[in-house]
N, C-alpha and C positions, 0 to 999 in steps of 0.2 A: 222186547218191546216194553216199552213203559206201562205201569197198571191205570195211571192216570189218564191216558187216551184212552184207552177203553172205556174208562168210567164216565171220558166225554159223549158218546154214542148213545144215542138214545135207545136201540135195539138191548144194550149193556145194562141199563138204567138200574134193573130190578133185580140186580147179582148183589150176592155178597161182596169184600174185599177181597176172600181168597178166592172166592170166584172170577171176581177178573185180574185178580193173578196167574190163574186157571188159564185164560185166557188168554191173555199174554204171552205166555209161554206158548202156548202153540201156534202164534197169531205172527204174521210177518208183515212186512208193509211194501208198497207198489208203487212208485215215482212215475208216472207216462208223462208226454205231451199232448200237448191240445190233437186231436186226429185220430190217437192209438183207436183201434177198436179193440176193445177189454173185451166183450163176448160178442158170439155169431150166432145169430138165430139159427132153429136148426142143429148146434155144434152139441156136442154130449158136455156135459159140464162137469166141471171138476172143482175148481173155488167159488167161494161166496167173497164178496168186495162191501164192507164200510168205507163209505167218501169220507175222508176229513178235512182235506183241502180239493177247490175246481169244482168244476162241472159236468155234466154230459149229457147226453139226446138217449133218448132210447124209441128206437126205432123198428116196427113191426109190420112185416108184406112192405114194406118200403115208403112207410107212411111214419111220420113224428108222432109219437104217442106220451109223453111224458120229459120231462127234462130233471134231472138230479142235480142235487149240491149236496153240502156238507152233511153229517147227521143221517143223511141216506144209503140204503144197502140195496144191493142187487147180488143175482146168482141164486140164491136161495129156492127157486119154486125147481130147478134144474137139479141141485143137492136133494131138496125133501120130497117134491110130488113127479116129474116126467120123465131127469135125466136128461132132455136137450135142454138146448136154451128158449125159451118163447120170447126173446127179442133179440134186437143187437144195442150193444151198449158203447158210444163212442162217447170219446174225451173232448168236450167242447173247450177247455182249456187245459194247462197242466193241472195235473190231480196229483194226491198222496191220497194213498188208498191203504186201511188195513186188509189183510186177507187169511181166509181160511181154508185149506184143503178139504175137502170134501170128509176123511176121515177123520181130521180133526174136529169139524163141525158134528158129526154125527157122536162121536165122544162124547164132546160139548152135550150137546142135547140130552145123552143116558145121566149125566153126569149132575145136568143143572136144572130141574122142572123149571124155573124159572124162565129161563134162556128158552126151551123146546118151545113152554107157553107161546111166548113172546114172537116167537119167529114161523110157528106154526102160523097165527095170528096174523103176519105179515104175507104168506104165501094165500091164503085163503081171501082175504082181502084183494091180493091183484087177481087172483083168479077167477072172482066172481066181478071182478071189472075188466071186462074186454079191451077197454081202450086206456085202463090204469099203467105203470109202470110195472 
């Protein structure tokens, strides 16, 4: 993967260059259609997802709770704080998605105080918003 998509992610923003080099290298990316559902609420989670291109709903007890685009990440409160998913995340159009395995991301984190900051920060935030993404 390119270091310069990374460097476009806001979540990325506060890395060094060899950082999202770092990054990169353990980062793959994810092509869906509009429809896929990318996570199950409920489901044990294993990747975290950066949008770069598309959209999606994400949907909690079966209610619309937030809608994602570019710049946006999901997965992450499943990898750092519960282990399942607390939502469902469908593709309201086609997406390209970067992605991270659960062991890669947790790497990540030992590896980059920065990166941990930042995404700690991210899970804390929707978890004190009930009706957040």
């Amino acid at each position: 993967m390119d270091e310069e998509r990374i460097a476009a992610m806001p979540i990325f923003a506060g890395l060094t260059g060899a950082e999202r080099v770092s990054v990169a290298a353990a980062a793959g990316e994810l092509t869906v259609d509009a429809g896929t559902e990318l996570t199950r609420e409920g489901d044990f989670g294993h990747g975290f997802f950066a949008i770069e291109d598309g959209t999606a709903d994400v949907v909690r007890d079966g209610a619309l709770v937030a809608q994602l685009g570019p710049g946006d990440v999901f997965g992450e409160i499943a990898l750092v704080a519960s282990g399942r998913r607390t939502a469902s995340v469908v593709a309201t159009s086609p997406m390209r998605l970067i992605t991270l395995f659960k062991r890669d991301l947790w790497a990540l984190e030992e590896q980059m105080p920065t990166f941990s900051v930042a995404l700690r920060e991210t899970v804390l935030r929707r978890l004190e918003d009930p009706v957040g993404a």
